[in-house]
N, CA, C and O atoms as a GROMACS GRO file, in nm:
protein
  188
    1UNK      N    1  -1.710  -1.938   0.948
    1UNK     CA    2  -1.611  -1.863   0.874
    1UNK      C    3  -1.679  -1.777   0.768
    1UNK      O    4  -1.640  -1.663   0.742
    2UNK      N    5  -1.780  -1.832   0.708
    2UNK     CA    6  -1.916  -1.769   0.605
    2UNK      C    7  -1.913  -1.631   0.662
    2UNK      O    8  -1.877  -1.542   0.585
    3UNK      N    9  -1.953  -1.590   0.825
    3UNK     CA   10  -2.030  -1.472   0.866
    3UNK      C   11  -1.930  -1.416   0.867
    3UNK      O   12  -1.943  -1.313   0.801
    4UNK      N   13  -1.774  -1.432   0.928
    4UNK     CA   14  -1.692  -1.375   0.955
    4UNK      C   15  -1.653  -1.285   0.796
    4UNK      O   16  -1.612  -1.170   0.807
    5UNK      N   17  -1.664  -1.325   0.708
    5UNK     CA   18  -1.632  -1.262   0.574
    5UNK      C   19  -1.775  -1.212   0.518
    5UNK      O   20  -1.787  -1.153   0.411
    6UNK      N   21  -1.858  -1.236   0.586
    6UNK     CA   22  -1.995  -1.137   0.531
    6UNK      C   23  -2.020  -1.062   0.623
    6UNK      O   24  -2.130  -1.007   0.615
    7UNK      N   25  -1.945  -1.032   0.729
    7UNK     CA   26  -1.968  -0.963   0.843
    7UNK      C   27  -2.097  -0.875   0.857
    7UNK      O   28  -2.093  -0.753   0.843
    8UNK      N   29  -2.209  -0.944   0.884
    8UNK     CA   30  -2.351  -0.919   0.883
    8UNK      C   31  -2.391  -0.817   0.789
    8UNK      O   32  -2.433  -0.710   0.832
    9UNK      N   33  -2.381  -0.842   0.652
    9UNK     CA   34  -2.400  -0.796   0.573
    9UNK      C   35  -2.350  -0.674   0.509
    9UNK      O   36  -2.402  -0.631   0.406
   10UNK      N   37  -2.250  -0.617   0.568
   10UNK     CA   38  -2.134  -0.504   0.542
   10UNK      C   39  -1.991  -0.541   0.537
   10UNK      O   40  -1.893  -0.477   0.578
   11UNK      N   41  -1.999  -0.687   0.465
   11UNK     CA   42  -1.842  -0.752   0.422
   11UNK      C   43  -1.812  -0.663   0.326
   11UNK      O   44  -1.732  -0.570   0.342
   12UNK      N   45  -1.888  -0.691   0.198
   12UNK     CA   46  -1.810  -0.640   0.075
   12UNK      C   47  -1.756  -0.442   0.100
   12UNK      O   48  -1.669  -0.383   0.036
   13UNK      N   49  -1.839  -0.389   0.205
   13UNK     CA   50  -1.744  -0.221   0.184
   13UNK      C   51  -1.642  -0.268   0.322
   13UNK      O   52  -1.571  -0.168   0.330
   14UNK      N   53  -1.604  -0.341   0.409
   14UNK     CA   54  -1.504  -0.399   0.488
   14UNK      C   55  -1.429  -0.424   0.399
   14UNK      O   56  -1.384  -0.319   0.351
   15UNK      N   57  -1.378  -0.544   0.334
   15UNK     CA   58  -1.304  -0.598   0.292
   15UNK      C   59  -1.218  -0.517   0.123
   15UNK      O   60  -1.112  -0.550   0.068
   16UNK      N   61  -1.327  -0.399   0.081
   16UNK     CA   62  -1.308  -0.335  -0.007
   16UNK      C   63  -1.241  -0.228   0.036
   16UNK      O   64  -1.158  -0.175  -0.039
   17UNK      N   65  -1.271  -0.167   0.191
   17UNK     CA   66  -1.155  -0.087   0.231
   17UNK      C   67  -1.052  -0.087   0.309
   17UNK      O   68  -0.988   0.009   0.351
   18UNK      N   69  -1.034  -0.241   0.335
   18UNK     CA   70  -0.878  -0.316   0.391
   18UNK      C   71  -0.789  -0.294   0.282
   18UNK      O   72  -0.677  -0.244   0.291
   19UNK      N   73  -0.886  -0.361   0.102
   19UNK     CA   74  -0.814  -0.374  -0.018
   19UNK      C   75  -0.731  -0.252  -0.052
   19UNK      O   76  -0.609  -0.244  -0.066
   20UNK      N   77  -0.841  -0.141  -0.062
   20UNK     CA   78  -0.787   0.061  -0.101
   20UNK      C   79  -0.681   0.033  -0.041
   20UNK      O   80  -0.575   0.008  -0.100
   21UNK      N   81  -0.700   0.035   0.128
   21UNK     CA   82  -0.554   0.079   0.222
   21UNK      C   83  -0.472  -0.016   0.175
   21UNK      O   84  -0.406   0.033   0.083
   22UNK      N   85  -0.441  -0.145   0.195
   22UNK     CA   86  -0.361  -0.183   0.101
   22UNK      C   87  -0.274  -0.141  -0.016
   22UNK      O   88  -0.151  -0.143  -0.015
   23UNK      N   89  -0.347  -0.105  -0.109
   23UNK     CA   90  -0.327  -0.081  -0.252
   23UNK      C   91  -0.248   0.038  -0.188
   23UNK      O   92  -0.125   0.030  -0.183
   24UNK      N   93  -0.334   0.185  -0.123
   24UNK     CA   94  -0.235   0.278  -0.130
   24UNK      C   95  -0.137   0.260  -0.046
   24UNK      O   96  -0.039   0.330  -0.071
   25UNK      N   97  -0.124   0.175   0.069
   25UNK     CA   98   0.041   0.155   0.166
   25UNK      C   99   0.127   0.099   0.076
   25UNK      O  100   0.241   0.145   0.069
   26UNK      N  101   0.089  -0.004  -0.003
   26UNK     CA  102   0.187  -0.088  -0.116
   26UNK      C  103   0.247   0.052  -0.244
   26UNK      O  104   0.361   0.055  -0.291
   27UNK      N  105   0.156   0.134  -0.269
   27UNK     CA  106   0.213   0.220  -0.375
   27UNK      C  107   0.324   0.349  -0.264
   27UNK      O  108   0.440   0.384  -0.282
   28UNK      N  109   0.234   0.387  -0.166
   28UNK     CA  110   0.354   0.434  -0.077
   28UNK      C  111   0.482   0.409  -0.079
   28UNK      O  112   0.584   0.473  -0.104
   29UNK      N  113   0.447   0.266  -0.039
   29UNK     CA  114   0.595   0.208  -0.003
   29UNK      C  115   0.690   0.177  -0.158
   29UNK      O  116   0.811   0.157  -0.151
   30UNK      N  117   0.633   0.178  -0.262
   30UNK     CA  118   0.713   0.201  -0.400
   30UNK      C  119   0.776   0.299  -0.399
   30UNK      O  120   0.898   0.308  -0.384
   31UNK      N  121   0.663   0.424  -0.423
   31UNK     CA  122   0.733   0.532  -0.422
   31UNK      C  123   0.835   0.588  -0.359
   31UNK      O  124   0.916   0.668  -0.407
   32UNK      N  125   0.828   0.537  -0.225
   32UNK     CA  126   0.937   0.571  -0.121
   32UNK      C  127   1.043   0.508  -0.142
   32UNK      O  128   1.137   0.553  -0.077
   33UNK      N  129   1.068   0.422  -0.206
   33UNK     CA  130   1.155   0.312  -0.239
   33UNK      C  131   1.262   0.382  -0.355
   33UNK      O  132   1.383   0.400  -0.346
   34UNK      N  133   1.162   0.415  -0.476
   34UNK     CA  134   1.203   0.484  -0.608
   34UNK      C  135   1.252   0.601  -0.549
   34UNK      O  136   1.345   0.640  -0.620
   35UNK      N  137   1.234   0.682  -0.446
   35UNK     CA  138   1.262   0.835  -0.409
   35UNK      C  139   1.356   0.833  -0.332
   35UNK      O  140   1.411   0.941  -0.310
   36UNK      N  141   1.406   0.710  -0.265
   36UNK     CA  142   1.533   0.666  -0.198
   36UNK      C  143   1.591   0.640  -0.302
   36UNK      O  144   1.616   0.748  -0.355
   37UNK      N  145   1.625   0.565  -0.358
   37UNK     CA  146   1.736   0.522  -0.466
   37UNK      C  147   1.731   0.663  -0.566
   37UNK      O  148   1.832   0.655  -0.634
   38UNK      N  149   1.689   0.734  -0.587
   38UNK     CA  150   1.704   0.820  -0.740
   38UNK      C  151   1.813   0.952  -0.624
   38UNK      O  152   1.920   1.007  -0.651
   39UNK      N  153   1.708   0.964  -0.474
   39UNK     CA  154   1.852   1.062  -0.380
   39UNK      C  155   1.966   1.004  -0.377
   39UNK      O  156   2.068   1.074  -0.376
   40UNK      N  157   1.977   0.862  -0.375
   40UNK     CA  158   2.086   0.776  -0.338
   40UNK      C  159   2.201   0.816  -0.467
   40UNK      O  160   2.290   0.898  -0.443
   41UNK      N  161   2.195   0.774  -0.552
   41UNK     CA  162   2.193   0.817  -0.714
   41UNK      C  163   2.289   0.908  -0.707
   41UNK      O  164   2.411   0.889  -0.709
   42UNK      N  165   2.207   1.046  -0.695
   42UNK     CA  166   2.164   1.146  -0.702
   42UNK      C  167   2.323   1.231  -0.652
   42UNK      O  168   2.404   1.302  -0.712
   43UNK      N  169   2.309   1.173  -0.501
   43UNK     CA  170   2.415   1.168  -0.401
   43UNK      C  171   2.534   1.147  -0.442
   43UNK      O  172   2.612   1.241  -0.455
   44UNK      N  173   2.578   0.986  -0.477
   44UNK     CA  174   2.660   0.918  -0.552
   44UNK      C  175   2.732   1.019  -0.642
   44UNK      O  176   2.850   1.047  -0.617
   45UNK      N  177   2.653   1.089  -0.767
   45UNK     CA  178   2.719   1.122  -0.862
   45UNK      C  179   2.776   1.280  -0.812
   45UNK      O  180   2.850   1.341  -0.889
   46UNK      N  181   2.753   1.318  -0.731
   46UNK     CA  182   2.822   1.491  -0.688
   46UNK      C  183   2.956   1.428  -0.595
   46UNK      O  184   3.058   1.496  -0.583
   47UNK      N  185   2.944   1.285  -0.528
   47UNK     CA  186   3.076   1.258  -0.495
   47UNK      C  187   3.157   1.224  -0.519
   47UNK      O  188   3.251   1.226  -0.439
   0.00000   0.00000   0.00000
């Protein structure tokens, strides 16, 4: 399980750019979230 996470010696930029993509799909998916509800809103109040 050791090698599998040191993946012959190019773990740490692996596992550091699973983390990035992560980080930016998770802020994606905020934003998209916040930009739905504020149209939603948005919508709401002209009806």
């Amino acid at each position: 399980m050791t090698e599998f996470f040191h993946m012959g010696g190019y773990g740490a930029y692996v596992w550091s750019a699973y983390g990035i993509a992560l980080v930016i799909l998770l802020i994606n998916l905020i934003q998209a979230r916040r930009c739905q509800r504020r149209v939603e809103k948005t919508l709401a109040n002209r009806v």
